[in-house]
VMD Tcl script that builds the backbone (N, CA, C; Angstrom):
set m [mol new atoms 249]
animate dup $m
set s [atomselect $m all]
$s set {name element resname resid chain x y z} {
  {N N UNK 1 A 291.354 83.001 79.732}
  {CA C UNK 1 A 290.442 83.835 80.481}
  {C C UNK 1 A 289.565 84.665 79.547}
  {N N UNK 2 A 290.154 85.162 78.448}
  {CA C UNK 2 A 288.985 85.922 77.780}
  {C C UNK 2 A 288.512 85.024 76.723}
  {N N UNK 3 A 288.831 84.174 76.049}
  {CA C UNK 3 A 287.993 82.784 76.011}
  {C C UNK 3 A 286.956 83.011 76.657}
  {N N UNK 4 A 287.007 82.773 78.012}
  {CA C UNK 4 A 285.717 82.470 78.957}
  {C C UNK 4 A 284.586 83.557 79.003}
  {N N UNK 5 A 285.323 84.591 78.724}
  {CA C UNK 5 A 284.613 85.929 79.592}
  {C C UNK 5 A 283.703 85.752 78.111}
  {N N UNK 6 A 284.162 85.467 76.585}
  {CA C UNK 6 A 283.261 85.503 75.547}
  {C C UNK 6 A 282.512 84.655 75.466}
  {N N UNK 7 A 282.514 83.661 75.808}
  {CA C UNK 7 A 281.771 82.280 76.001}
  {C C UNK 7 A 280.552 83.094 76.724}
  {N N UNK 8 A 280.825 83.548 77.904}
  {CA C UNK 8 A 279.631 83.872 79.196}
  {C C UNK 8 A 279.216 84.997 78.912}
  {N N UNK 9 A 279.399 86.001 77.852}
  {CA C UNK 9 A 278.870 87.335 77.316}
  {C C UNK 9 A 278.100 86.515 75.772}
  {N N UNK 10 A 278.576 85.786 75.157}
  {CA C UNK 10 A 277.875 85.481 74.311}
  {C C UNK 10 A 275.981 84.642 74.472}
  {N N UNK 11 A 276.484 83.590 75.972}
  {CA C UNK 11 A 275.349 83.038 76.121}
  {C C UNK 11 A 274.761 83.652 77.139}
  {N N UNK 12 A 274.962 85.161 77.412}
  {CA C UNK 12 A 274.325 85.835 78.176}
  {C C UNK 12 A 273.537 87.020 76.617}
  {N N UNK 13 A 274.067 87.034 75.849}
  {CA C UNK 13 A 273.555 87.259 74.292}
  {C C UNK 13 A 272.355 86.828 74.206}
  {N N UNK 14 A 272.521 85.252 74.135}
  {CA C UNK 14 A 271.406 84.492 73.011}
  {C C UNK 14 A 270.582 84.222 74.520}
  {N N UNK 15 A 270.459 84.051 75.698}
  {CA C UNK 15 A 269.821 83.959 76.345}
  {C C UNK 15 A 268.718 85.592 76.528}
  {N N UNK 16 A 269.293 86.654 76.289}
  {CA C UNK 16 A 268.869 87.675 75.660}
  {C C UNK 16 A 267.849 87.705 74.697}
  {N N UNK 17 A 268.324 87.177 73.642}
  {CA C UNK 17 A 267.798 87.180 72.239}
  {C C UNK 17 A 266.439 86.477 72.503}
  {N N UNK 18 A 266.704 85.135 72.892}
  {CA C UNK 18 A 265.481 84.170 73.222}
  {C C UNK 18 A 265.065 84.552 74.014}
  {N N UNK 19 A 264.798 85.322 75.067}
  {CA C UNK 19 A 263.685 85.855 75.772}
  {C C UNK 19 A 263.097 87.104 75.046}
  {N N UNK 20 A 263.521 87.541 74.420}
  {CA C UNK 20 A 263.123 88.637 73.942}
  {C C UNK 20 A 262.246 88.167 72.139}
  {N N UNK 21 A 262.354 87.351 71.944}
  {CA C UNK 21 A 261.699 86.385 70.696}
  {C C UNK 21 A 260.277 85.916 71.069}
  {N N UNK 22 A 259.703 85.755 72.195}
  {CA C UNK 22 A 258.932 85.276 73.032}
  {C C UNK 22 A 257.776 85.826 73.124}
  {N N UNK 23 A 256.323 84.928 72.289}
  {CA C UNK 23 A 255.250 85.917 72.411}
  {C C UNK 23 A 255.325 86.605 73.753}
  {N N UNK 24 A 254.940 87.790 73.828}
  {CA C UNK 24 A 254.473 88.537 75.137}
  {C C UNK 24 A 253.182 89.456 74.519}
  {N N UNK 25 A 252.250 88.444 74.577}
  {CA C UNK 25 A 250.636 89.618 74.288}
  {C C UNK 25 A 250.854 90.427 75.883}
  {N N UNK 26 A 250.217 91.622 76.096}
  {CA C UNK 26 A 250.343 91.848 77.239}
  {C C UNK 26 A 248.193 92.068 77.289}
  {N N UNK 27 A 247.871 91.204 78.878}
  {CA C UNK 27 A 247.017 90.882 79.029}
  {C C UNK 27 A 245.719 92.552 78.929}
  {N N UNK 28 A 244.934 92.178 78.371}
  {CA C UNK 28 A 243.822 93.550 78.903}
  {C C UNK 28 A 243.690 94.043 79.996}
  {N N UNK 29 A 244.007 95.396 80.201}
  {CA C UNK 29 A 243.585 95.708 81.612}
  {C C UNK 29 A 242.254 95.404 82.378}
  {N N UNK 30 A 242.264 95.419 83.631}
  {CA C UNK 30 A 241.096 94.667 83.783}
  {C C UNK 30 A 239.856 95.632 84.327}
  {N N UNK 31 A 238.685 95.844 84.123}
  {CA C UNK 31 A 237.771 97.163 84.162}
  {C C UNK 31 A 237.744 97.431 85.425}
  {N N UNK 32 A 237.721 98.911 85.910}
  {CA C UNK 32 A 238.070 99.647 87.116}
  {C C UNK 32 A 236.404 99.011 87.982}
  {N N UNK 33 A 236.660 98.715 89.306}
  {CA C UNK 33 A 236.100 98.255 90.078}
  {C C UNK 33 A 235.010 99.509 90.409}
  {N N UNK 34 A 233.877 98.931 90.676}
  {CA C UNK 34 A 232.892 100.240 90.706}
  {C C UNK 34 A 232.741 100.445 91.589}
  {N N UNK 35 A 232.726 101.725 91.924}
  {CA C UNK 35 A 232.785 102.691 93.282}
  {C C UNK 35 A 230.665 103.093 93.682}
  {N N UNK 36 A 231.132 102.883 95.146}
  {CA C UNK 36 A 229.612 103.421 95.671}
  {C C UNK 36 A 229.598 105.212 95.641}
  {N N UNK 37 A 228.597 105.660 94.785}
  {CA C UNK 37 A 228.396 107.337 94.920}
  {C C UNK 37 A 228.016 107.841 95.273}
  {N N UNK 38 A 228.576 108.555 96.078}
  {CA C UNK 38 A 228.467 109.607 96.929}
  {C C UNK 38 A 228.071 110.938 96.710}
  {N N UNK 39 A 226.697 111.870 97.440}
  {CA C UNK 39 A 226.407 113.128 97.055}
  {C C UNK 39 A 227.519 113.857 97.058}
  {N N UNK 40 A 227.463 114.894 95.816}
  {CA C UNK 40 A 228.247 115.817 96.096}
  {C C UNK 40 A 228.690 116.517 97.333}
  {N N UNK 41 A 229.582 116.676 97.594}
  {CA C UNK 41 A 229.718 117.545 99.208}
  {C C UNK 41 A 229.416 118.648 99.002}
  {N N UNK 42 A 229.126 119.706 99.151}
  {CA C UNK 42 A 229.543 120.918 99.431}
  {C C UNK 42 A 230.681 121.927 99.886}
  {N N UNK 43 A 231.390 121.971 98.747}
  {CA C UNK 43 A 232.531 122.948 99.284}
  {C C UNK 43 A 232.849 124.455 100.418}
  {N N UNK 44 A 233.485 123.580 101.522}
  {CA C UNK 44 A 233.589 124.429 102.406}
  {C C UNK 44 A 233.735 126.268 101.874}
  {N N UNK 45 A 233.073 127.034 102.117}
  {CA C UNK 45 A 233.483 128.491 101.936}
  {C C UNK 45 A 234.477 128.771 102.000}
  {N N UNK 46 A 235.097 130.047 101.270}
  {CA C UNK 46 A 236.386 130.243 101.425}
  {C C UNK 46 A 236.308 131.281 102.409}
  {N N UNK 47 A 237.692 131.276 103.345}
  {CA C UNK 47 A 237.717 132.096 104.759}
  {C C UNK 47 A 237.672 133.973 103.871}
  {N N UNK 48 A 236.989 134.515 104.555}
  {CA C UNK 48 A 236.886 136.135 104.093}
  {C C UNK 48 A 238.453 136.378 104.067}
  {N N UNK 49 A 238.566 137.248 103.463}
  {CA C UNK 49 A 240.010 137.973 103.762}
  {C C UNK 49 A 240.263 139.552 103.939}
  {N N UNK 50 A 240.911 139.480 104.762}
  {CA C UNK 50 A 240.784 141.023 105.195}
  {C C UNK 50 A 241.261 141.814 104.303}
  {N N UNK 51 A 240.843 143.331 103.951}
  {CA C UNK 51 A 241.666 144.255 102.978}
  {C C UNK 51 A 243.441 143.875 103.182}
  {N N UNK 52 A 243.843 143.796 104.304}
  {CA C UNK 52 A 245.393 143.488 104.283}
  {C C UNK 52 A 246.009 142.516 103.798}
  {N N UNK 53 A 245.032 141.259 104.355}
  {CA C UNK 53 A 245.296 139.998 104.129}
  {C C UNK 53 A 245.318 140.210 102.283}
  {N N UNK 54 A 243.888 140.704 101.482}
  {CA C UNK 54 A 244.290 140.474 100.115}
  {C C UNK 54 A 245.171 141.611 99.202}
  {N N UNK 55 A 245.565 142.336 100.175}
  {CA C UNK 55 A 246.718 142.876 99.788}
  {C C UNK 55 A 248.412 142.462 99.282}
  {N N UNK 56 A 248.143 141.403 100.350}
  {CA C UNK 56 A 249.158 140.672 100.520}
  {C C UNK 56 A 249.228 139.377 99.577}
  {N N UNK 57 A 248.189 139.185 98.801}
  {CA C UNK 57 A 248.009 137.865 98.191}
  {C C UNK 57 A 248.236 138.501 96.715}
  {N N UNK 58 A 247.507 139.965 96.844}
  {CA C UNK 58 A 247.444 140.725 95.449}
  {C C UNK 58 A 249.078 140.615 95.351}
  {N N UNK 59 A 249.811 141.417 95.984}
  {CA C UNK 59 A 251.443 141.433 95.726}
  {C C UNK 59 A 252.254 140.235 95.789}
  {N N UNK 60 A 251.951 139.188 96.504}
  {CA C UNK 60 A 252.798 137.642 96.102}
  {C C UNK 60 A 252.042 137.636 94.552}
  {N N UNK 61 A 251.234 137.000 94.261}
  {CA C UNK 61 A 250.492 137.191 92.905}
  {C C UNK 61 A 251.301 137.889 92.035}
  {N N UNK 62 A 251.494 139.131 92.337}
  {CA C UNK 62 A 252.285 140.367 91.384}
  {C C UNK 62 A 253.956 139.634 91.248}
  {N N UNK 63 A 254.371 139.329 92.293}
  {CA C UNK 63 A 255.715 138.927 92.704}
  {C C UNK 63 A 256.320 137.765 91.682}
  {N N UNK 64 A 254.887 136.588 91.614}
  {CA C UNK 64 A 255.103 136.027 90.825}
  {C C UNK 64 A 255.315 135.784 89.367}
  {N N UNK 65 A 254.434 136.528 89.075}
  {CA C UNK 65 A 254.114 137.087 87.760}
  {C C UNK 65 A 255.398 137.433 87.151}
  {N N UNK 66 A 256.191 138.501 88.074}
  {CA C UNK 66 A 257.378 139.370 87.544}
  {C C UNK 66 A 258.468 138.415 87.792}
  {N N UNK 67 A 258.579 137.272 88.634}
  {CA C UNK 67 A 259.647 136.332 88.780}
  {C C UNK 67 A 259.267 135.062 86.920}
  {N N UNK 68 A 258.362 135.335 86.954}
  {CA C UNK 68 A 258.209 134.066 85.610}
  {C C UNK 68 A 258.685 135.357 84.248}
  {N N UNK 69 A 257.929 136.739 84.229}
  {CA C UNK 69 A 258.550 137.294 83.021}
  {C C UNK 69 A 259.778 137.129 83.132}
  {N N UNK 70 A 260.828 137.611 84.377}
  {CA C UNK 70 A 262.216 137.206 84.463}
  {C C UNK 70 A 262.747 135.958 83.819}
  {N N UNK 71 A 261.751 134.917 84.328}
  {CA C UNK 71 A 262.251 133.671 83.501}
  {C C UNK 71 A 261.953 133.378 82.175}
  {N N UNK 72 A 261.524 134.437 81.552}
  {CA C UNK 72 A 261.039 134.298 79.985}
  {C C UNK 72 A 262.130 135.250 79.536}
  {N N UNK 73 A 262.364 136.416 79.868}
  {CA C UNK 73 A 263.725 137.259 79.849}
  {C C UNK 73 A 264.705 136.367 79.670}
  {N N UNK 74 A 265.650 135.805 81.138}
  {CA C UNK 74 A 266.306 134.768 80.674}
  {C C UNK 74 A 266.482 133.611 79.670}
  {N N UNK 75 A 265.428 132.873 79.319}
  {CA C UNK 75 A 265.455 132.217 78.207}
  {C C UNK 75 A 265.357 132.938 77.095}
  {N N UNK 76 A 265.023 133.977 76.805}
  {CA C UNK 76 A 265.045 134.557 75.259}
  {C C UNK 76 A 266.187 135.061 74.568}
  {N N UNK 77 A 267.235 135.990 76.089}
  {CA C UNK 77 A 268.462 136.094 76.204}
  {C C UNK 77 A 269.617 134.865 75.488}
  {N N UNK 78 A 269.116 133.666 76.539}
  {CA C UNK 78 A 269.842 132.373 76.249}
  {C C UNK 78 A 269.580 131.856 74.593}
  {N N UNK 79 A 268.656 131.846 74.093}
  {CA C UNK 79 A 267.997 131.225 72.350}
  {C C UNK 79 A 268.601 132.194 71.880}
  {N N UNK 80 A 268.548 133.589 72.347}
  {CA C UNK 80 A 269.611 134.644 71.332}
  {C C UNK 80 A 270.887 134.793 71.089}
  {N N UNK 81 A 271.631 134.154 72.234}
  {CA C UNK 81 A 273.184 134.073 72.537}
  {C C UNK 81 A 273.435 132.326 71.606}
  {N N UNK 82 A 272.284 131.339 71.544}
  {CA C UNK 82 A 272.801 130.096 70.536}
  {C C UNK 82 A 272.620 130.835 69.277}
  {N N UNK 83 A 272.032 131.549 68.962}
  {CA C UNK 83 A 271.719 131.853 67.585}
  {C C UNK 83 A 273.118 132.306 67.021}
}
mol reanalyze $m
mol bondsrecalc $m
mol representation Tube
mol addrep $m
């Protein structure tokens, strides 16, 4: 039985080997198909925002900011504790 099992791992080997020996040019990509162009659109306006509304965008904004220094905190912590 393990006779066999080396027999069928070996010519699962060289069947390996010889495919992998095997020119493979890999063909040129082939040039991107040309597109009909279109005028620029015009970008829709952005909706006004109310003093509250950018109040509220000002402090997520802020929120974030202080959640990424946290995550620079943490990693500097962590590089100081491998050191």
């Amino acid at each position: 039985m393990s006779r066999l099992l080396v027999i069928l791992l070996a010519a699962g080997l060289q069947a390996g080997v010889a495919s992998a020996a095997e020119d493979r040019t890999p063909e040129p990509p082939s040039p991107p198909a040309p597109r009909a162009t279109e005028p620029a659109r015009p970008r829709p306006e952005e909706p006004r925002l109310s003093p509250e509304d950018r109040e509220v965008v000002e402090n997520l904004e802020l929120l974030e900011s202080m959640e990424a220094a946290e995550n620079l905190d943490l990693l500097l912590e962590l590089s100081r504790e491998e050191d």
